[in-house]
TORKOL-4160 file (C-alpha; in steps of 0.2 Angstrom, whole numbers, padded with zeros to 4 digits, m for minus):
352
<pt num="1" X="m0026" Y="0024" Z="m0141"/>
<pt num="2" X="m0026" Y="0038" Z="m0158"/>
<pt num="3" X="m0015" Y="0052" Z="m0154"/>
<pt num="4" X="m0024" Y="0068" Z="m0152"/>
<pt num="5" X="m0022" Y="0083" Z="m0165"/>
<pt num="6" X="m0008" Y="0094" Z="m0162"/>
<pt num="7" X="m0021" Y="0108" Z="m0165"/>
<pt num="8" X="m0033" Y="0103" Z="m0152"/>
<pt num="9" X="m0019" Y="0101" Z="m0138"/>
<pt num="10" X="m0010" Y="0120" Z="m0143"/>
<pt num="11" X="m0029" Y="0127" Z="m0146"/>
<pt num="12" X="m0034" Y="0119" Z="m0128"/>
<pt num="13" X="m0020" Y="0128" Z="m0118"/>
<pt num="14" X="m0023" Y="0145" Z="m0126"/>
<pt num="15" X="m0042" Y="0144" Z="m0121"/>
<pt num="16" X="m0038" Y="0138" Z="m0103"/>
<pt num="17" X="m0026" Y="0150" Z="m0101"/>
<pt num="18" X="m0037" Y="0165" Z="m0107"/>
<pt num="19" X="m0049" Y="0156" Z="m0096"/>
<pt num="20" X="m0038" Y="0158" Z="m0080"/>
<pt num="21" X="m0032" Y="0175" Z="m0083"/>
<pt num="22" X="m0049" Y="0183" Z="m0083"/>
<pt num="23" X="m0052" Y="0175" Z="m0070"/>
<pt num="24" X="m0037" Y="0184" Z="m0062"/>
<pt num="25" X="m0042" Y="0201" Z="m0069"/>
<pt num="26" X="m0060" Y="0198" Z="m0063"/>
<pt num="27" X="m0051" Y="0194" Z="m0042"/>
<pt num="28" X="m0041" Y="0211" Z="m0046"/>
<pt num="29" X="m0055" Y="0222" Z="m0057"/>
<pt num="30" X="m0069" Y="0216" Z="m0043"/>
<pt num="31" X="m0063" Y="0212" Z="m0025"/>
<pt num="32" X="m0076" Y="0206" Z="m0016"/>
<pt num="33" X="m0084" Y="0190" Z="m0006"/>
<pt num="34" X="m0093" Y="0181" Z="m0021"/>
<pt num="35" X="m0113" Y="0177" Z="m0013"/>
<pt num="36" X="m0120" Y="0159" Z="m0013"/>
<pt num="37" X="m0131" Y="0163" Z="m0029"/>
<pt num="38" X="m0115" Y="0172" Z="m0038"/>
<pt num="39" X="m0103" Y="0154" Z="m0031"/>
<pt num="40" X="m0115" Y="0141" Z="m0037"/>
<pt num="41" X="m0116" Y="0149" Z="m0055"/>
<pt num="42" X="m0097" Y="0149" Z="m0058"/>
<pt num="43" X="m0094" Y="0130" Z="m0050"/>
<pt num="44" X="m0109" Y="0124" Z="m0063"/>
<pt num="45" X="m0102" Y="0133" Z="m0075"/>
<pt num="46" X="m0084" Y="0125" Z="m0074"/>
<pt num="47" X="m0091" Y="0108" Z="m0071"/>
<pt num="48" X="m0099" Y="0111" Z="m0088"/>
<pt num="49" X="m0084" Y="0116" Z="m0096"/>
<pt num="50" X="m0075" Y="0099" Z="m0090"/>
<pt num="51" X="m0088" Y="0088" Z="m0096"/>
<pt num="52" X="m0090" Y="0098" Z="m0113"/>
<pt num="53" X="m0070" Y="0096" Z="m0115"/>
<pt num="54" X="m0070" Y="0078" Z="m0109"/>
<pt num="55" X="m0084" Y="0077" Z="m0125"/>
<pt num="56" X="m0074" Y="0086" Z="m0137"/>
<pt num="57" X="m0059" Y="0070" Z="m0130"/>
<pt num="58" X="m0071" Y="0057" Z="m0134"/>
<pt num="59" X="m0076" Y="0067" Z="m0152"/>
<pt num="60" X="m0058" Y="0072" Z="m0158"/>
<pt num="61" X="m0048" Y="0058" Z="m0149"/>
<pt num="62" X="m0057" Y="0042" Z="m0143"/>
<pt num="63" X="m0066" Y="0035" Z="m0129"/>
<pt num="64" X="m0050" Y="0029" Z="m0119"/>
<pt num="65" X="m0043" Y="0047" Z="m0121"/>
<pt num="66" X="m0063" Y="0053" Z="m0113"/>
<pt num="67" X="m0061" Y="0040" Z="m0099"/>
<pt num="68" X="m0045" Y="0043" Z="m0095"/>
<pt num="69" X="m0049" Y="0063" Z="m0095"/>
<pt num="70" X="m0065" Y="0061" Z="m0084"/>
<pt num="71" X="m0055" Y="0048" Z="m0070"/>
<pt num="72" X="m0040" Y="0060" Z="m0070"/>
<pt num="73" X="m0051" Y="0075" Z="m0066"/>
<pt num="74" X="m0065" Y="0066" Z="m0053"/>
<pt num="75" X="m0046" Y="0061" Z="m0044"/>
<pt num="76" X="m0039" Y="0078" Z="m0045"/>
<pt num="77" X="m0057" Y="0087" Z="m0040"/>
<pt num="78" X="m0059" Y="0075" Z="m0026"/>
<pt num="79" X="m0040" Y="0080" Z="m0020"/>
<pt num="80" X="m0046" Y="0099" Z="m0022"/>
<pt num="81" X="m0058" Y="0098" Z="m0012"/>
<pt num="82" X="m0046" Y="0090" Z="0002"/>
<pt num="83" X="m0036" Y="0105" Z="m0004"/>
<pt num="84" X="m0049" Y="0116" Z="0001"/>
<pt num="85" X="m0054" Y="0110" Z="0017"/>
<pt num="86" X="m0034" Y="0115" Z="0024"/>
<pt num="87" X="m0036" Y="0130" Z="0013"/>
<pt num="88" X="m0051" Y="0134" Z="0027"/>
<pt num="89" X="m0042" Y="0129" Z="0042"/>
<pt num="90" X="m0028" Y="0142" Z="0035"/>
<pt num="91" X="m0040" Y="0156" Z="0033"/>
<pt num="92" X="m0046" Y="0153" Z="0052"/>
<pt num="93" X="m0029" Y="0151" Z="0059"/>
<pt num="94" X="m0023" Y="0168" Z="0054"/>
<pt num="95" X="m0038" Y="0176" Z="0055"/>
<pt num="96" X="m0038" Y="0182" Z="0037"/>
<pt num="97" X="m0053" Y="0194" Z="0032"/>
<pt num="98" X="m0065" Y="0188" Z="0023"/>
<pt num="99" X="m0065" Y="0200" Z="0010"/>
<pt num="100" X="m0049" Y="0196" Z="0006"/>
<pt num="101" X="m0049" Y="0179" Z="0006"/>
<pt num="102" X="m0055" Y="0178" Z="m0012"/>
<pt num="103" X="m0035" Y="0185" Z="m0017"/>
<pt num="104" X="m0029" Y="0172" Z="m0004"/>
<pt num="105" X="m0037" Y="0159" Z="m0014"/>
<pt num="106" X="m0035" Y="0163" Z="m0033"/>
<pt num="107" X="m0015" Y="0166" Z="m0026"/>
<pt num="108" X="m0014" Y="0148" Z="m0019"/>
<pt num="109" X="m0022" Y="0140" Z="m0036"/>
<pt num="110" X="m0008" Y="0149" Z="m0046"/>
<pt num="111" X="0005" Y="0143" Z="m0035"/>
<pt num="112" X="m0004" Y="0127" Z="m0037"/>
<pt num="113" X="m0006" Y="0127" Z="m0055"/>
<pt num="114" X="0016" Y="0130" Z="m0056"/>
<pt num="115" X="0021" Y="0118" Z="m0044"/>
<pt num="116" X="0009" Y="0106" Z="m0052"/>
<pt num="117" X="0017" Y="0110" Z="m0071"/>
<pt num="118" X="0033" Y="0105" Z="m0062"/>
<pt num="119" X="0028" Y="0088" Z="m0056"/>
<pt num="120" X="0019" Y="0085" Z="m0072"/>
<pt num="121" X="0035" Y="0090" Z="m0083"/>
<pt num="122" X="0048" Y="0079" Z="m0068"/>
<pt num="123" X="0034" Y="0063" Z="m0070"/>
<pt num="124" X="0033" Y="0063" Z="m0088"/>
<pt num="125" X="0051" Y="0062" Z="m0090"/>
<pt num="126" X="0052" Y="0048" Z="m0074"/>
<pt num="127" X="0040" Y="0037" Z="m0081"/>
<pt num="128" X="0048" Y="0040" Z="m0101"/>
<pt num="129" X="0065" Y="0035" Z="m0093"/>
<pt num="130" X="0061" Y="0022" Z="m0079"/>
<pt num="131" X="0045" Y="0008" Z="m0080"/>
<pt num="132" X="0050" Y="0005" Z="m0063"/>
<pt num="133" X="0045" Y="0021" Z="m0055"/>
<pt num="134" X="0028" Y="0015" Z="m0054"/>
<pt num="135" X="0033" Y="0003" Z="m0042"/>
<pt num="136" X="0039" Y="0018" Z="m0032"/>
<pt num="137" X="0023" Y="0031" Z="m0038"/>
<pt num="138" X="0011" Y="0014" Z="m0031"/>
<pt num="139" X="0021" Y="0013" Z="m0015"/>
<pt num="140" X="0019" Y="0030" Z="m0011"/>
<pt num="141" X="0001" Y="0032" Z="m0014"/>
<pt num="142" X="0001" Y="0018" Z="m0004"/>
<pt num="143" X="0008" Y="0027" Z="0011"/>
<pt num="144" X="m0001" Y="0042" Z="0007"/>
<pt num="145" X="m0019" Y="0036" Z="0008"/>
<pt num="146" X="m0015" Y="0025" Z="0025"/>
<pt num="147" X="m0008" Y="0043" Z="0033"/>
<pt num="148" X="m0025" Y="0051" Z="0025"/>
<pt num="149" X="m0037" Y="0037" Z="0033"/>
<pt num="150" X="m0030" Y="0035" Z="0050"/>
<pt num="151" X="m0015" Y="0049" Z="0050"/>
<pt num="152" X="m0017" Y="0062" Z="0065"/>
<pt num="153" X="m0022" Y="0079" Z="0058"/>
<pt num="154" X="m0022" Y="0088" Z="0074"/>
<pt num="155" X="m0006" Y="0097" Z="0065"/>
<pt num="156" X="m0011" Y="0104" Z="0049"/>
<pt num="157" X="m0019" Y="0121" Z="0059"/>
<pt num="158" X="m0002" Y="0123" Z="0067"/>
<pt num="159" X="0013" Y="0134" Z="0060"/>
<pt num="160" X="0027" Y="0123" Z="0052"/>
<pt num="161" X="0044" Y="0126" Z="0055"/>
<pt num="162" X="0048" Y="0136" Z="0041"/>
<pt num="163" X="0033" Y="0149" Z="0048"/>
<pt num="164" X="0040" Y="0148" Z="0064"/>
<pt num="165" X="0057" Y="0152" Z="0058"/>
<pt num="166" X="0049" Y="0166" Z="0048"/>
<pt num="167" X="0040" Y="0174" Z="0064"/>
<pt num="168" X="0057" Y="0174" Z="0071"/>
<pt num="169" X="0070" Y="0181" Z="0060"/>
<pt num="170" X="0056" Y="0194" Z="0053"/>
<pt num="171" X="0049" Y="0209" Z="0059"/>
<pt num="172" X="0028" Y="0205" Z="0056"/>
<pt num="173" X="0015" Y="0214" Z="0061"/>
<pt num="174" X="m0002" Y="0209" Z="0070"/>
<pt num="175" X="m0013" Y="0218" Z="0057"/>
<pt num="176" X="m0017" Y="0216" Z="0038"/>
<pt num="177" X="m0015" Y="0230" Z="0026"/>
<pt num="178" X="m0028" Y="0224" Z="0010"/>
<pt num="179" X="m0017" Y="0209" Z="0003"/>
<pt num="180" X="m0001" Y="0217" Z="0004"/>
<pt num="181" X="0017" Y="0209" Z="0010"/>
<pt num="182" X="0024" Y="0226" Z="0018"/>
<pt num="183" X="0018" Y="0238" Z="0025"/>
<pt num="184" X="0022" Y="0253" Z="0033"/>
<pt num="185" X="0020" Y="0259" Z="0052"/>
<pt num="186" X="0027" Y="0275" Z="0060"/>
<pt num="187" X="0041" Y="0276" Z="0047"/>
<pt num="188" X="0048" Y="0259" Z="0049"/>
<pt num="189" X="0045" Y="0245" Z="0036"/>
<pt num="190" X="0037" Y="0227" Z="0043"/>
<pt num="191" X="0029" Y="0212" Z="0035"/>
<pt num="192" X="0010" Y="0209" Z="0037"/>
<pt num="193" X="0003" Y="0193" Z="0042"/>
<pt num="194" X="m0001" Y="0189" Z="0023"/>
<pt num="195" X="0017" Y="0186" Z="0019"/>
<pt num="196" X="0014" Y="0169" Z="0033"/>
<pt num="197" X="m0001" Y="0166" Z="0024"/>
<pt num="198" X="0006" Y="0166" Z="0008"/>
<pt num="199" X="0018" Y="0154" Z="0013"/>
<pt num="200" X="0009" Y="0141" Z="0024"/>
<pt num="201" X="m0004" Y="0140" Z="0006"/>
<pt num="202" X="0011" Y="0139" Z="m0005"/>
<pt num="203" X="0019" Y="0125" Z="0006"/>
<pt num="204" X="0002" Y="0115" Z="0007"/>
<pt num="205" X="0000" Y="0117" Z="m0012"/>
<pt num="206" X="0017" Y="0107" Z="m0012"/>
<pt num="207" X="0010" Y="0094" Z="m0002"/>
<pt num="208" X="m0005" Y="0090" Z="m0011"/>
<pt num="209" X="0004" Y="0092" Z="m0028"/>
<pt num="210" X="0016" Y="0076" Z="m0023"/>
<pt num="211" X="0002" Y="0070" Z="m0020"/>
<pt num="212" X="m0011" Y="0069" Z="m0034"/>
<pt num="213" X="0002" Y="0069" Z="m0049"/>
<pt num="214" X="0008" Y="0052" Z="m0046"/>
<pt num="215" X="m0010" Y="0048" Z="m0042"/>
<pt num="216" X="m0015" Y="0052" Z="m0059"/>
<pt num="217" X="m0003" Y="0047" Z="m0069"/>
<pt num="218" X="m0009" Y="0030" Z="m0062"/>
<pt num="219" X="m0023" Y="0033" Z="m0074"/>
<pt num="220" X="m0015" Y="0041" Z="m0089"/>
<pt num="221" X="0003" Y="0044" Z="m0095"/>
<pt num="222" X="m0001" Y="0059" Z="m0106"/>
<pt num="223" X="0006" Y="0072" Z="m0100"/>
<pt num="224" X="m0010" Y="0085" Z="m0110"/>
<pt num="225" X="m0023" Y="0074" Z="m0101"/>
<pt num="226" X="m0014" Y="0076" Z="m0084"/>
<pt num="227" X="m0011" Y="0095" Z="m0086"/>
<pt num="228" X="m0029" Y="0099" Z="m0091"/>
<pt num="229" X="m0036" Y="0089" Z="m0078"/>
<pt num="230" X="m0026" Y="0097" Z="m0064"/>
<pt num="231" X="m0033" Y="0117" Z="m0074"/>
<pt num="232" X="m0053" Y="0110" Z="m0074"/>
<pt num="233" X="m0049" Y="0105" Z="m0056"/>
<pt num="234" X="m0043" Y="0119" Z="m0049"/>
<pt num="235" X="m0052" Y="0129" Z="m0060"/>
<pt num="236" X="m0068" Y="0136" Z="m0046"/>
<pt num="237" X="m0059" Y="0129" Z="m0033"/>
<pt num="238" X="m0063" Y="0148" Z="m0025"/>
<pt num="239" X="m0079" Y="0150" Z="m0029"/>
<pt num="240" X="m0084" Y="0132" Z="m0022"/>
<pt num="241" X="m0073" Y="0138" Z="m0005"/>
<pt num="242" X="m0087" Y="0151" Z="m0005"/>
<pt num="243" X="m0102" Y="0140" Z="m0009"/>
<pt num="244" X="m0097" Y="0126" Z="0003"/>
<pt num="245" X="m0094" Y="0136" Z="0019"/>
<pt num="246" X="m0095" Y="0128" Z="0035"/>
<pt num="247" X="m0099" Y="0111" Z="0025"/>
<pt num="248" X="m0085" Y="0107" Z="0020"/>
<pt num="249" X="m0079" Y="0104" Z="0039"/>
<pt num="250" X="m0094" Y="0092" Z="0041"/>
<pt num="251" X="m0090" Y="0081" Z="0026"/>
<pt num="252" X="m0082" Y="0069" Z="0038"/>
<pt num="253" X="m0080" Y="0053" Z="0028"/>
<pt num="254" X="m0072" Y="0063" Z="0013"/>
<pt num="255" X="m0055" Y="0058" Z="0021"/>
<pt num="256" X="m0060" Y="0040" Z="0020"/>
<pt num="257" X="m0065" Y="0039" Z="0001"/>
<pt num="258" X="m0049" Y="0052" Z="m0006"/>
<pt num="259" X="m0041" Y="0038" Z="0003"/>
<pt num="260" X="m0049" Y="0022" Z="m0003"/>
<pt num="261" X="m0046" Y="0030" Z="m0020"/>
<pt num="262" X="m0026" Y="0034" Z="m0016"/>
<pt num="263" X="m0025" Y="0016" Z="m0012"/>
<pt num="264" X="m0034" Y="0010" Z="m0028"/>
<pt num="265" X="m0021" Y="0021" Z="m0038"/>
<pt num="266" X="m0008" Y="0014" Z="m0027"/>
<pt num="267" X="m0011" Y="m0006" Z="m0031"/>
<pt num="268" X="m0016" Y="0000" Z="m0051"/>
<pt num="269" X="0003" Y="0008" Z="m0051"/>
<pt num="270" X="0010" Y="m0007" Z="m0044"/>
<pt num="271" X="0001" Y="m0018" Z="m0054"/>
<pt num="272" X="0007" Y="m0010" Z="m0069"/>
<pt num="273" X="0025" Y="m0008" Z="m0066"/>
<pt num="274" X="0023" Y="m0028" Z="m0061"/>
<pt num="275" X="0014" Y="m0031" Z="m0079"/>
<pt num="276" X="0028" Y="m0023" Z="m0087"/>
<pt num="277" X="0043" Y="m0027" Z="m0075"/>
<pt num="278" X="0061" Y="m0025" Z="m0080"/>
<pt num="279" X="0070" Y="m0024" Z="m0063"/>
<pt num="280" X="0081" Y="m0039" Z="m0061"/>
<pt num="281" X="0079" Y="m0045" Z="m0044"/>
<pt num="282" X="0059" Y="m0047" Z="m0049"/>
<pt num="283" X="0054" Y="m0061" Z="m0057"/>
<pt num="284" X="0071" Y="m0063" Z="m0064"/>
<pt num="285" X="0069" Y="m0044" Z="m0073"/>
<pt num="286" X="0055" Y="m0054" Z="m0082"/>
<pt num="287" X="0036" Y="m0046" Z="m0083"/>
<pt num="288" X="0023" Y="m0053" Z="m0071"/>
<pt num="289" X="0010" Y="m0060" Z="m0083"/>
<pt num="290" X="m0002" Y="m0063" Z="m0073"/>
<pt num="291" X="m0003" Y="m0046" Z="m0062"/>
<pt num="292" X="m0019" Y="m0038" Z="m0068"/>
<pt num="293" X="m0022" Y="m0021" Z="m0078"/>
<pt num="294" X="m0034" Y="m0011" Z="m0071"/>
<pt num="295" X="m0045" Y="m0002" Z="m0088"/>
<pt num="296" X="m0048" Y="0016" Z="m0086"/>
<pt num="297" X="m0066" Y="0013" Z="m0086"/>
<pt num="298" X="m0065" Y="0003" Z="m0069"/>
<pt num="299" X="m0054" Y="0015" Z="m0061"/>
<pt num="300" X="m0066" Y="0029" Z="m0066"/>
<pt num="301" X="m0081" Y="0019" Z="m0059"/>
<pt num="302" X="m0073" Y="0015" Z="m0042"/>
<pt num="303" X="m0069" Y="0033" Z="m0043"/>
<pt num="304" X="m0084" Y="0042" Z="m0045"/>
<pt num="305" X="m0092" Y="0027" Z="m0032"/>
<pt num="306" X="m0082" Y="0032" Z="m0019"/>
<pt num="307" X="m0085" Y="0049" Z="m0018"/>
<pt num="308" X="m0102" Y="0048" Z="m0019"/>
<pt num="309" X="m0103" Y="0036" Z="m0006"/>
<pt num="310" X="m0089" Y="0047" Z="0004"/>
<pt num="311" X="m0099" Y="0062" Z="0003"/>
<pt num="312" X="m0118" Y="0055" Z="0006"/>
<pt num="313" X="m0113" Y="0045" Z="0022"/>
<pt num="314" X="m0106" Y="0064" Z="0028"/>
<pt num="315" X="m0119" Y="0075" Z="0024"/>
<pt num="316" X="m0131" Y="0060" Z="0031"/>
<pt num="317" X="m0121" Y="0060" Z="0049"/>
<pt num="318" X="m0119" Y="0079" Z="0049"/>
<pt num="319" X="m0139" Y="0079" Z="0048"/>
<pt num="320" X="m0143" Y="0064" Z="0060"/>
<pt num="321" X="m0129" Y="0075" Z="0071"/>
<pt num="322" X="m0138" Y="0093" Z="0069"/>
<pt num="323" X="m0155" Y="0084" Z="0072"/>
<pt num="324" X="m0148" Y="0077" Z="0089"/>
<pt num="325" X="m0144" Y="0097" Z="0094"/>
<pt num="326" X="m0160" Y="0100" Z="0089"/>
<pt num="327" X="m0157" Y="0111" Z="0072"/>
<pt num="328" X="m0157" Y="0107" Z="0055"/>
<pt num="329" X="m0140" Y="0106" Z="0046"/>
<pt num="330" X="m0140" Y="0122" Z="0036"/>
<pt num="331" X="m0146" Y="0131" Z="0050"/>
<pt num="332" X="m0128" Y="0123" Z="0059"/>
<pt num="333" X="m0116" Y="0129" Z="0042"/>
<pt num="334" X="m0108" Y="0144" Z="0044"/>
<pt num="335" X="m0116" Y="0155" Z="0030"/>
<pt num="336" X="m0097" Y="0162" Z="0023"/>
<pt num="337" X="m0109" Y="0166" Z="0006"/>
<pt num="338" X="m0123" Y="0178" Z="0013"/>
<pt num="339" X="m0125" Y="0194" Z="0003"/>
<pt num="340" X="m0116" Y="0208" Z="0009"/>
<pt num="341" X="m0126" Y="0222" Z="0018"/>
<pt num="342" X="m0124" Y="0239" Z="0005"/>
<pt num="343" X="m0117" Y="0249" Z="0021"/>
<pt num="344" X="m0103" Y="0235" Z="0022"/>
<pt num="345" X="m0099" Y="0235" Z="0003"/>
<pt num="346" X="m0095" Y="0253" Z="0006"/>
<pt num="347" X="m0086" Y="0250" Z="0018"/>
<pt num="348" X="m0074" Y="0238" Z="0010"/>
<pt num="349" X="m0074" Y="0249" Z="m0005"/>
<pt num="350" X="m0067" Y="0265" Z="0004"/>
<pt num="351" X="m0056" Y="0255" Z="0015"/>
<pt num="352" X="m0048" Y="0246" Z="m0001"/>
């Protein structure tokens, strides 16, 4: 595989992070609850900057460096999304308002984007240093998509120990003040509910980031092509919170194929540490010749085949399920994207 261009790789970082910053400014400049045409517009539109960027790879670089781009993002998209959903059982647990739910969100991809810079900079150095942490990466993954497949989730809308810890020690009030951490009532200083939110987003952003980092650097080693396909997957993350509403509770099966791919990662890491084995109580510290290396094409085909067959099967049970109730599926979604009514946009304008 030819190396990329030292100029393509600086030049890439400066336009995504130009890219990410307005799209901050634009949270801060224009606070409001984006509508479904509004959400729909932005999520094509960084798609289509993924797959134009994922071109420019196959142009500037080669077609292993496209491949590997395109799985590495599907993987880190479909792990968004699962993102997402725990992102939406947050929001409801602590009641936050949906007009500021949009900051809630563009503050949880930040914190994702640095924790996930951090895992990315500690793996590249692991895997420089150590073959055999593949065997470990594998084994995790491993772990990870059996407790995604038929792990009990029943816990992920309640508070954590460190929340619980934090309601305790900390004088919190019941009531949101915009999206601020203190407020102030009757002359005494307290922290809002958003400061709990903050955390419990910030917590599960550390979660998912130990997970999909080893997950893809089962399908590349390049620290550029792991970094920008975590950026284009987070990148409208909130706008598709917004588009997706009440769906993305009825997606039932998605749990089924993040795992299967988890699991495909999981034998590909193994494999590959066995392929190029150097611990001395295998094989005699000897590589495994005959343990197989999965080609980035295949892991990008059994990718993008298990989502599609993940999210088709859901969306055909959630139709088959609203039928049975006698109603259509869309008239069963929460509508989290209708268009504000103008009397309620002025409201939340005075009020902010």
């Amino acid at each position: 595989m030819t190396e990329l261009p030292i100029w393509f790789e600086v030049g890439s970082l400066v336009v995504l992070t130009l890219i990410l910053v307005g799209d901050l400014l634009l949270v801060i400049k224009r606070p409001h609850v984006p509508s479904f045409r509004e959400s729909a517009l932005w999520v094509v539109f960084y798609v289509a900057l993924a797959l134009v960027f994922a071109g420019l790879m196959f142009l500037i670089g080669d077609a292993e460096h496209g491949a590997q781009f395109l799985a590495g993002w599907l993987t880190e998209y479909s792990l968004s999304i699962d993102n997402l959903f725990v992102f939406v059982i947050i929001m409801a647990r602590f009641a936050v308002p949906r007009k500021y739910q949009q900051e809630v969100l563009m503050v949880g991809i930040v914190i994702a984007l640095i924790l996930r810079g951090i895992f990315i900079l500690l793996g590249a150095q692991l895997i420089e240093n150590f073959s055999w942490i593949f065997y470990i990466f594998g084994a995790f993954l491993l772990y990870t998509a059996a407790n995604q497949a038929f792990g009990n989730h029943e816990d992920e809308g309640k508070d954590s120990a460190l929340i619980k810890l934090l309601r305790r020690r900390l004088p919190i009030t019941n009531d949101y003040d915009g999206i601020k951490l203190r407020t102030v009532i009757s002359g005494k200083r307290f922290f809002t509910p958003m400061l709990i939110v903050f955390v419990a987003i910030g917590t599960t952003d550390l979660i998912f980031a130990l997970d999909s980092i080893p997950a893809i650097f089962g399908i590349t080693s390049s620290p550029f092509i792991v970094f920008t396909a975590n950026v284009f997957a987070l990148m409208g993350l909130r706008q598709l919170y917004f588009l997706l509403g009440g769906l993305l509770e009825r997606l039932e099966y998605l749990k089924y194929g993040i795992a299967f791919i988890l699991a495909f990662i999981g034998v590909k890491l193994v494999a590959h540490a066995a392929h190029v084995n150097e611990l001395p109580f295998i094989n005699g510290g000897q590589p495994i010749e005959w343990a197989p290396e999965i080609s980035t094409w295949t892991s990008l085909a059994v990718i993008v085949a298990s989502m599609a067959v993940a999210t088709v099967a859901s969306l055909v049970k959630a139709n088959v399920d609203a039928k049975r109730r006698g109603h259509t599926l869309m008239e069963e979604v929460p509508h989290f994207t209708e268009e504000e009514r103008p009397a309620e946009r002025d409201a939340a304008g005075t009020e902010r």
